[in-house]
C-alpha positions as CSV (number, residue, x, y, z in Angstrom):
1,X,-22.5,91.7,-88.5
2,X,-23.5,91.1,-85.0
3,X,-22.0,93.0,-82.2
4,X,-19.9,91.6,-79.7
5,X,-21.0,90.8,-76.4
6,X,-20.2,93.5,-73.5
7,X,-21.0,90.9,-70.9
8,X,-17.0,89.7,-70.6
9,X,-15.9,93.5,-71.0
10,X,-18.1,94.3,-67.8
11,X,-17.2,91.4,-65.8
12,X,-13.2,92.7,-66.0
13,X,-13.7,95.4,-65.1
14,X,-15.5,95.1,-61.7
15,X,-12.4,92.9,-61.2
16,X,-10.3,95.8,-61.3
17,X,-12.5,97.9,-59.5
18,X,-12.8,95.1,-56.8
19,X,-8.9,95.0,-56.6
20,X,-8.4,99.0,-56.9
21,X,-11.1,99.1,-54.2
22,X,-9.4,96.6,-51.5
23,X,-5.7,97.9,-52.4
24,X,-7.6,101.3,-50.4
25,X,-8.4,99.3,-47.4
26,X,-5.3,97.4,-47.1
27,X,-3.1,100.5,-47.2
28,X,-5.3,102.4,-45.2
29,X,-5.3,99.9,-42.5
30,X,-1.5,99.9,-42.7
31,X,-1.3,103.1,-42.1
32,X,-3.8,103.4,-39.4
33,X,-2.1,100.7,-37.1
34,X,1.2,102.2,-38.1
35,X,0.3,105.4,-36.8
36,X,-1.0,104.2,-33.3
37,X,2.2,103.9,-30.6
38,X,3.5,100.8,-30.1
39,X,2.2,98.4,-26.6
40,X,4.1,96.2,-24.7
41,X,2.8,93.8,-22.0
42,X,3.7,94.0,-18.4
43,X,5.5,91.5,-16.6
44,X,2.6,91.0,-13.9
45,X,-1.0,92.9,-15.1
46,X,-3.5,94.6,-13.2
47,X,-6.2,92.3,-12.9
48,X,-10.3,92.8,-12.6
49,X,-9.8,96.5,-13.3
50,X,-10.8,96.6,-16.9
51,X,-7.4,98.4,-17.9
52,X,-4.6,97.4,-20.1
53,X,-1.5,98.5,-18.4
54,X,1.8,99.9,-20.9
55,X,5.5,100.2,-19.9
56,X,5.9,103.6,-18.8
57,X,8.0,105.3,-21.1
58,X,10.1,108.4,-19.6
59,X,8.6,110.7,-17.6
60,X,10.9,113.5,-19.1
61,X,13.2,114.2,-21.9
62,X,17.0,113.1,-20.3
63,X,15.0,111.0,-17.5
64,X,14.9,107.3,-18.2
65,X,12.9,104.4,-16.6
66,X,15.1,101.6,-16.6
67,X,13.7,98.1,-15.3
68,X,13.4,97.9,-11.8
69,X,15.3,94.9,-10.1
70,X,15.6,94.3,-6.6
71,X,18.0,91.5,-4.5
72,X,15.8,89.9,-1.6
73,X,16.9,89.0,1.7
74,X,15.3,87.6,4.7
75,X,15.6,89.2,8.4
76,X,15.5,87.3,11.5
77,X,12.1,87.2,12.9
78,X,8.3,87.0,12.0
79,X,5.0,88.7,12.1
80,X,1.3,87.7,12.1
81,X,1.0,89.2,8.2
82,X,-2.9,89.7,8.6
83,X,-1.9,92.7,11.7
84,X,1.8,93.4,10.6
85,X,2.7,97.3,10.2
86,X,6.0,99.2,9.5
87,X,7.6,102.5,10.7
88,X,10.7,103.3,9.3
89,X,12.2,106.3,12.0
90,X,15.7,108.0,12.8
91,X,16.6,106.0,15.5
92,X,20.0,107.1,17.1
93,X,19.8,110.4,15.1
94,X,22.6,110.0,12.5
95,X,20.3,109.8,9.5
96,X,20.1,106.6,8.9
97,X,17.1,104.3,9.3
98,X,15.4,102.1,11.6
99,X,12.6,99.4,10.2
100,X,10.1,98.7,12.8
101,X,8.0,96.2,12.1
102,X,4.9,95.4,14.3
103,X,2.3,92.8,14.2
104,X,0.1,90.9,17.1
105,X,2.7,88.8,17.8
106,X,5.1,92.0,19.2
107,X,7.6,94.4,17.8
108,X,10.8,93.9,16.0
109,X,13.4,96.4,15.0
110,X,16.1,96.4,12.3
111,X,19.1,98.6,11.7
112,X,19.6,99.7,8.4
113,X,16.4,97.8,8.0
114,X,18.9,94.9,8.6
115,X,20.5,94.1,11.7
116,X,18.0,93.0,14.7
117,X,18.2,95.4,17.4
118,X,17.1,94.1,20.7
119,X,15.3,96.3,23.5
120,X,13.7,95.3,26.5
121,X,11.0,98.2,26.7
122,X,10.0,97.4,22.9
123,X,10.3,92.9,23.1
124,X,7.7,93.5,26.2
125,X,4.3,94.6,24.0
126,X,2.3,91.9,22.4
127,X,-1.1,92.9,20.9
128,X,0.3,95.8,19.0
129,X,-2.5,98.1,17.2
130,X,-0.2,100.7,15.6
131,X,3.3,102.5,16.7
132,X,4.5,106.0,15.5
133,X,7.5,108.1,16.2
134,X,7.3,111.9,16.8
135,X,9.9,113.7,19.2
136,X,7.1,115.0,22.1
137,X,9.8,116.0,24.7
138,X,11.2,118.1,22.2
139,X,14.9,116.1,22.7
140,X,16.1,116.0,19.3
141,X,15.4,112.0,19.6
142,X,12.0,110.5,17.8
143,X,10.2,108.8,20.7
144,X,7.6,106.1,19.7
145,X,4.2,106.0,21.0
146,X,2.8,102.3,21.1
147,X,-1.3,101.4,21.0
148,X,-2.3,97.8,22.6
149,X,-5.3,96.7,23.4
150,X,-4.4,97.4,27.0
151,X,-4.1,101.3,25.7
152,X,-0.9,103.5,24.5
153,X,2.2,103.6,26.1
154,X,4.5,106.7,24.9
155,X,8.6,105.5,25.2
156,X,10.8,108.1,25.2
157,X,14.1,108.1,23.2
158,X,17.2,108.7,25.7
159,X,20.2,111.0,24.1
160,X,22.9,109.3,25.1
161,X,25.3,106.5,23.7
162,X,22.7,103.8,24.5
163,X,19.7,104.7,23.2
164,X,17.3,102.5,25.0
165,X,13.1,103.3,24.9
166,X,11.6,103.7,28.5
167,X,8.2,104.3,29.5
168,X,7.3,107.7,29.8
169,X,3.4,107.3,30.0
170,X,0.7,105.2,30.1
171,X,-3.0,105.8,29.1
172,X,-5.3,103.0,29.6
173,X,-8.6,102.8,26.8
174,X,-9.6,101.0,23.8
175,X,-7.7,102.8,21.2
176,X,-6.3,101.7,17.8
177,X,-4.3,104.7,16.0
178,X,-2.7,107.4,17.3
179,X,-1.9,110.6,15.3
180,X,0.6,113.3,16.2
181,X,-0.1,117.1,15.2
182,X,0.4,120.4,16.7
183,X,-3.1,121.1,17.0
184,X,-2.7,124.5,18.8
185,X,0.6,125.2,17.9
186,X,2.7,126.1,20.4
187,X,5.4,124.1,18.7
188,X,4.8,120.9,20.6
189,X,3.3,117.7,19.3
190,X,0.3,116.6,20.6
191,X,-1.9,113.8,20.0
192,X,-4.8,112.0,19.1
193,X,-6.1,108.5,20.2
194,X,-8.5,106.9,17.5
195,X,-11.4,104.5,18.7
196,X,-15.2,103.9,20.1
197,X,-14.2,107.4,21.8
198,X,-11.5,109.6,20.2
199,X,-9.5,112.2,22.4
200,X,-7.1,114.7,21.8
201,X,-3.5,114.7,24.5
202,X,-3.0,118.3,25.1
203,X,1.5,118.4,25.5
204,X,2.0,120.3,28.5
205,X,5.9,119.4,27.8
206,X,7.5,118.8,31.0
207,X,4.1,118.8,32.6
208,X,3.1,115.8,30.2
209,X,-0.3,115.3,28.6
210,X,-3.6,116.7,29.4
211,X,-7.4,115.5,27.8
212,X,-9.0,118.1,26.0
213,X,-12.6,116.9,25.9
214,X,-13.9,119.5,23.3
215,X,-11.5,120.6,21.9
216,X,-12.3,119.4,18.8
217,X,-15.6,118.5,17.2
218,X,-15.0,114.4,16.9
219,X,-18.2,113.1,15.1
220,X,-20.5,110.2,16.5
221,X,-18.9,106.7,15.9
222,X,-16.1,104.3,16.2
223,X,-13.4,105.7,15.0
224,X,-10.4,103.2,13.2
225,X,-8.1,105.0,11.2
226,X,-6.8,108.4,10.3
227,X,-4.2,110.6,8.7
228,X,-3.0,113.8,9.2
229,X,-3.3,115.8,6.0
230,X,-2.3,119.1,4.7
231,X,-5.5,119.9,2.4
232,X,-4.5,123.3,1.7
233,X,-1.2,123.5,-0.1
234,X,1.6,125.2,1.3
235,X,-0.4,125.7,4.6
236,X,0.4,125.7,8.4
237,X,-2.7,124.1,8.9
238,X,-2.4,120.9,10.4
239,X,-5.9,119.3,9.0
240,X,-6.3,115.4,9.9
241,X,-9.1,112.8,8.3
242,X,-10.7,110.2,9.9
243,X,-12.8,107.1,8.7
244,X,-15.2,105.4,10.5
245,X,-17.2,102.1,11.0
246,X,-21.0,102.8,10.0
247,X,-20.8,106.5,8.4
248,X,-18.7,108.2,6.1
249,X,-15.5,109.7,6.5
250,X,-14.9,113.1,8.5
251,X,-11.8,115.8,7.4
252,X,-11.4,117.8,10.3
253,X,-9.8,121.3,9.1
254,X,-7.5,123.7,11.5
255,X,-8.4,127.2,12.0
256,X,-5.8,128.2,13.7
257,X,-5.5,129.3,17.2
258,X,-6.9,125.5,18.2
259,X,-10.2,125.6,16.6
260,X,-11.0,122.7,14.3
261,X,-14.6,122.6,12.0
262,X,-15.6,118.8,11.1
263,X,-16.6,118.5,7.3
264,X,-18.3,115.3,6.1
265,X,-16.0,113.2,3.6
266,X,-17.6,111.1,1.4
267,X,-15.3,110.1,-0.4
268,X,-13.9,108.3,2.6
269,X,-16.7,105.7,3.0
270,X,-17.3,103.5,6.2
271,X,-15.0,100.8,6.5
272,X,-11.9,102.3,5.3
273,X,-8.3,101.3,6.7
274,X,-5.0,102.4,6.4
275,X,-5.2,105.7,5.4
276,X,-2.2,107.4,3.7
277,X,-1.8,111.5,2.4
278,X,0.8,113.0,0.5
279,X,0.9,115.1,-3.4
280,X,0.7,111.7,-4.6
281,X,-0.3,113.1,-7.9
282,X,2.5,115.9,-8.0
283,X,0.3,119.1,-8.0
284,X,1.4,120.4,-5.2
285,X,-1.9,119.2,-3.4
286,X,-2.3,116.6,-0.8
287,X,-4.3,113.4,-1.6
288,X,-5.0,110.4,0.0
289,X,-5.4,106.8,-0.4
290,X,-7.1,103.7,1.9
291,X,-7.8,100.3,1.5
292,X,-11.2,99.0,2.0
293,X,-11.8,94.8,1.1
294,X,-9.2,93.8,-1.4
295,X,-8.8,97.0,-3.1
296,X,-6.7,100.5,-2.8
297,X,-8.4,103.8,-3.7
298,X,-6.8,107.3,-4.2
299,X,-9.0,110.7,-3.5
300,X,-7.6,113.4,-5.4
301,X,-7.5,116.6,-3.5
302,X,-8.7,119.4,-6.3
303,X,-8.5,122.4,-4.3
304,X,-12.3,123.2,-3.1
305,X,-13.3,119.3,-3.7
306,X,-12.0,115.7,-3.6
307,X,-12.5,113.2,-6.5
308,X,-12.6,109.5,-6.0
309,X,-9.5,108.8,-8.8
310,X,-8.4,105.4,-8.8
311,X,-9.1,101.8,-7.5
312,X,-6.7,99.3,-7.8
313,X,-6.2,95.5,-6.0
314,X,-4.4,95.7,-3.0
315,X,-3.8,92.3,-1.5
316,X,-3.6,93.8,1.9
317,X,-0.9,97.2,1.3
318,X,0.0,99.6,-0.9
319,X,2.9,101.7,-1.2
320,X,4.4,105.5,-3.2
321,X,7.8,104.8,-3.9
322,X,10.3,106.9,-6.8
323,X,12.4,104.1,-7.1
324,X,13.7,105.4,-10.5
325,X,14.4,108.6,-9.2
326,X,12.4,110.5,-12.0
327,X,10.8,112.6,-9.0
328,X,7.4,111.4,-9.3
329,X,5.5,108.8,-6.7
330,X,5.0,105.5,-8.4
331,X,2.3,103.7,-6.5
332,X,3.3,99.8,-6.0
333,X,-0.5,97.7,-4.8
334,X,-0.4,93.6,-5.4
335,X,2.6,93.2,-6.6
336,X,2.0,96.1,-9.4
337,X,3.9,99.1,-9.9
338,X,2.0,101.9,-12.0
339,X,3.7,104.6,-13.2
340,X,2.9,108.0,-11.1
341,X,3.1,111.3,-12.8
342,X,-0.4,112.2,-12.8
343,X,-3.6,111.2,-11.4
344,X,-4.9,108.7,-13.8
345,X,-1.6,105.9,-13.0
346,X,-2.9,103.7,-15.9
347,X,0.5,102.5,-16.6
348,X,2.8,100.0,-15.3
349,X,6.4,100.5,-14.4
350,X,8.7,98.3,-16.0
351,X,9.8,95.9,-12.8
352,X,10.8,92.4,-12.0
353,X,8.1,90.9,-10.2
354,X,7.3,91.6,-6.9
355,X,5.1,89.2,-4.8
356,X,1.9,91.4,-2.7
357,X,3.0,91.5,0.8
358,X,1.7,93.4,4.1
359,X,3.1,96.4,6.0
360,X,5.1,98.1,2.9
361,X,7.7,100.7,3.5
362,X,10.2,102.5,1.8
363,X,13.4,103.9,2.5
364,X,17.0,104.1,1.3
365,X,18.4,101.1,3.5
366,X,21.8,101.3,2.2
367,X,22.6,105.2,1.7
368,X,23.1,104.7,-2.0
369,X,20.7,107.2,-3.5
370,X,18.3,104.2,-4.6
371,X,15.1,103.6,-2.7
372,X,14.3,100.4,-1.4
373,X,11.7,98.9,0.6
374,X,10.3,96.1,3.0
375,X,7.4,94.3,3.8
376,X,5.8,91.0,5.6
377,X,4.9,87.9,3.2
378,X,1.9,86.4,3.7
379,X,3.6,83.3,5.7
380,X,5.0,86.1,8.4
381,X,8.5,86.5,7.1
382,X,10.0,90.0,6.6
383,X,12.3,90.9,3.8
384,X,14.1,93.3,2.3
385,X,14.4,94.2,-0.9
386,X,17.2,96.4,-2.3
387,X,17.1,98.4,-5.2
388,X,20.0,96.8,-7.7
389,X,19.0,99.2,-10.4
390,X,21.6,100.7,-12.5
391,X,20.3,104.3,-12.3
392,X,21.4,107.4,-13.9
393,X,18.8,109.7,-12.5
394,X,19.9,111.7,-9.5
395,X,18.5,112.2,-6.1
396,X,18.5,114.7,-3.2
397,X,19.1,113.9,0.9
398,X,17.7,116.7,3.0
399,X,18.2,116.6,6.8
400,X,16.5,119.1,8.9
401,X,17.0,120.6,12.2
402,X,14.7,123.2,13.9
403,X,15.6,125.9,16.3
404,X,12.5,127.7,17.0
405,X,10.4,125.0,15.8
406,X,10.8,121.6,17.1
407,X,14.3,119.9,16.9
408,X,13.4,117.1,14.9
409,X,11.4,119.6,12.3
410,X,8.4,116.9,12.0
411,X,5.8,118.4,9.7
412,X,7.8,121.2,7.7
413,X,6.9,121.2,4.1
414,X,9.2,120.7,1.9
415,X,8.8,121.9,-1.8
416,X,11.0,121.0,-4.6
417,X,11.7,122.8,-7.8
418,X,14.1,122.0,-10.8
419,X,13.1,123.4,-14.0
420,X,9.3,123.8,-14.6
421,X,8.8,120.3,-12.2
422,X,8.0,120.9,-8.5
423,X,7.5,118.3,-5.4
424,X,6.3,118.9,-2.6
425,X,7.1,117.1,0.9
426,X,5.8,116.8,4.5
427,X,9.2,116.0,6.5
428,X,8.5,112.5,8.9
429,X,10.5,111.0,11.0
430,X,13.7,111.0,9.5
431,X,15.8,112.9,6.8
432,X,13.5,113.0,3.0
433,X,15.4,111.7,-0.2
434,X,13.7,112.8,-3.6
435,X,14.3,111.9,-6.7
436,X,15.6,114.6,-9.1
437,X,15.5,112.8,-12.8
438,X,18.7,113.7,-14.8
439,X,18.7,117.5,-13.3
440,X,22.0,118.1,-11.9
441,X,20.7,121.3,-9.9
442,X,17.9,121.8,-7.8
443,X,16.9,125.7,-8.3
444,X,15.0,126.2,-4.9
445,X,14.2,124.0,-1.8
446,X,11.6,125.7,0.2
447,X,11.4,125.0,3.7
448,X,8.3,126.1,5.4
449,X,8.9,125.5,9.4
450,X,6.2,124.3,11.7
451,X,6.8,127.9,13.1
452,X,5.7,129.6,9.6
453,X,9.4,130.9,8.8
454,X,9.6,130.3,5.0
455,X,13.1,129.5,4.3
456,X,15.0,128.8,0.7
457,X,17.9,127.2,-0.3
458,X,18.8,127.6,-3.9
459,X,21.3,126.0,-6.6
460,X,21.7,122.5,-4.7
461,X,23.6,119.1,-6.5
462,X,22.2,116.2,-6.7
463,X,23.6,113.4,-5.4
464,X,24.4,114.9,-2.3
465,X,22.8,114.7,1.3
466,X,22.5,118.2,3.1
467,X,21.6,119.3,6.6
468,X,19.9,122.3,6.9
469,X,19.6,123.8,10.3
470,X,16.5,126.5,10.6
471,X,17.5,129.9,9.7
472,X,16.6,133.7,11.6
473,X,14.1,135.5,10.8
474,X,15.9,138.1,9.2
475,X,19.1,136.2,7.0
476,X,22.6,136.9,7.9
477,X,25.5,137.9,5.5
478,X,26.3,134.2,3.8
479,X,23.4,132.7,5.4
480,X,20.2,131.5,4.0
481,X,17.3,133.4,2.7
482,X,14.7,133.6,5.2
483,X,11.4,136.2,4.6
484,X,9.4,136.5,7.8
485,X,7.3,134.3,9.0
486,X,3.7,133.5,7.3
487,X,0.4,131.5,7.8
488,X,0.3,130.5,4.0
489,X,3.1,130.7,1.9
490,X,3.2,130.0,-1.8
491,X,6.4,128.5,-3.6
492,X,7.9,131.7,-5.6
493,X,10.0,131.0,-8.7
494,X,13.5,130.6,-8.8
């Protein structure tokens, strides 16, 4: 009897081997996608960065990031976008703000960053470089300090019920930034004019200001932007960087005593514009950012070194903003908010969308615990935007007032800690909100004087605005904690 073919036998059974064998790869690839964490798309993407951009999810456990919405409104006025800047200062001293917004076509103020304000001294200037405020009569009143093409004008800000700017100098150059620092520190502000020829304004207070020619090292070349940074963490040291047209950027680091040494910055390459410092990244470390073309680029400050981190499309501004309130920046550039935290900000933060604009700058308009922010449309109008968020993160106000250090208390670091997160601050020119995620407490504020006296306040709620008036140096019975004075403190735990 013949035997029976094996030919069908053998054919079956690669069927079943071919179906065993692709019943692997399906469920594998089930659960190889079901492992990875789910994506979602952003309402407005990064472009021409290579990046795909997530929802941020939250930033801590308790500490949610809810979609950002803002109302718009228009204010009466206009600005030449392509020159427009923003201030936003303490203007009659009561803690709330002032928008200033400046342009070629003249200077415009808003109270509450709403309500036009009108002033002879200020509707006179046309041809406006840059304005800053710093208090350098020592008055208790933030004074501005105006660059034209005709030179910089410093208007001081009267005490009394009016409030009006007048003239109090006038110092004729081509100039186009002007940065204040206590470069000697004798507790008065001093300054420096940024151009073809930088200078440094020796305060004389009632004497008024006097050139220092060599004072400090200013490297060869046209000078046209700078920023005062705090390099070293938790330092008195009043450092400052400046960029250039036709060489790399300079950081010029304090010594103390007056003496500045000039350090090459490459990282800060010819060209670049608007510079802006701060712990951007949340490490207790001062970084900076600039524009350069259509992009903005963060420098991470690592300690001994800098680090090109990011580039992102600008459109012309940029802006750090907690607008959540989860106590870290979030870094809004072309209409894009990515999600701050670290120093990679390769997410997006959930927000309704957000045109670019010019001159960005935030504040909380309304005194409602919610950051908002304003800016200059490309056609010359200049809105507001206010934050309509339904937040349940916290926040904390902080008001400062110096007695041996300057009234105003311009440049005192300002170090946040709740739990195992810490910011850190350099106090402007007006009181500093922070957002405090869902923490209820703040454990310590440290307050580190432009003086050196190292001051902490501890066990602070949120929600709440506080003044805090600079202590002795030894602490009375009730009073705040307040060690002796020190070149370079460090934040000690709670």
């Amino acid at each position: 009897m013949p035997l029976p073919s094996l030919r069908p036998v053998l054919a079956r059974s690669r069927n079943i081997f071919a179906a065993v064998l692709l019943g692997i790869v399906l469920i594998t690839g089930i659960l190889v996608v079901s492992s990875r964490e789910p994506t979602a798309t952003p309402d407005a993407p990064l472009p021409d960065n290579g990046e795909s951009l997530l929802i941020q999810a939250p930033d801590s456990e308790g500490a949610a990031a809810p979609r950002l919405a803002f109302s718009t409104e228009e204010l009466l006025g206009h600005a030449d976008a392509a020159t427009a800047g923003s201030l936003v200062f303490d203007r009659l001293g009561d803690g709330k703000p002032t928008l200033l917004i400046w342009s070629s076509s003249g200077i415009q103020t808003y109270a509450d960053g709403f309500s036009p304000i009108a002033s002879t001294a200020l509707s006179s200037f046309k041809g406006v470089l840059d304005v800053s405020a710093a208090d350098f009569n020592n008055d208790g009143a933030f004074d501005l300090c105006v660059v034209t093409g005709d030179g910089v004008s410093l208007l001081a800000n009267s005490t009394g019920s009016s409030r009006s700017f007048t003239v109090a100098s006038h110092f004729r150059g081509h100039y186009v930034q002007a940065l204040w620092l206590d470069y000697d520190h004798d507790n008065r502000l001093d300054l420096i004019l940024l151009g073809a020829r930088p200078l440094l304004l020796h305060n004389l207070g009632d004497a008024g200001f006097a050139p220092q020619q060599k004072a400090i090292p200013f490297a060869a070349g046209r000078a046209i932007a700078g920023a005062v940074i705090h390099s070293v963490p938790d330092s008195r040291a009043a450092d400052f960087i400046v960029s250039y047209q036709g060489r790399t950027g300079v950081l010029y680091q304090d010594r103390m005593g007056g003496n500045y040494a000039a350090r090459d910055l490459p990282e800060l390459p010819s060209g670049a514009h608007h510079l802006r410092s701060g712990d951007f990244t949340g490490d207790g470390a001062q970084d900076f950012v600039f524009l350069l073309g259509r992009n903005a680029s963060m420098v991470e400050n690592l300690g001994a070194s800098w680090r090109a981190a990011k580039t992102v499309p600008s459109d012309g501004a940029f802006l750090f903003a907690d607008f959540a309130n989860l106590g870290v920046w979030d870094w809004m550039s072309g209409g894009v908010l990515l999600a701050g935290g670290d120093a990679n900000f390769s997410q997006s933060r959930e927000m309704a969308t957000v045109p670019a604009m010019h001159a960005l700058m935030a504040a909380d308009f309304n005194q409602d615990g919610k950051m908002d922010f304003a800016g200059v449309s490309r056609d010359g109008s200049i809105l507001r935007y206010i934050n309509q968020t339904d937040l349940a993160n916290r926040w904390l106000r902080v008001r400062l007032r110096g007695v041996q250090s300057p009234k105003v208390a311009q440049g005192t670091i300002v170090s946040l800690k709740s739990g195992e997160h810490t910011q850190q601050f350099v106090y402007g020119a007006g009181p500093l909100q922070m957002g405090t995620g869902a923490s209820t407490t703040v454990d310590l504020l440290q307050l580190v004087w432009p003086d050196g006296l190292i001051q902490m306040e501890r066990k602070l709620e949120t929600n709440k605005a506080y003044t805090f008036e600079e202590a002795a140096p030894l602490s009375s019975p009730g009073g705040s904690a307040a060690p002796p004075r020190a070149a370079s403190p460090s934040l000690p735990k709670p």
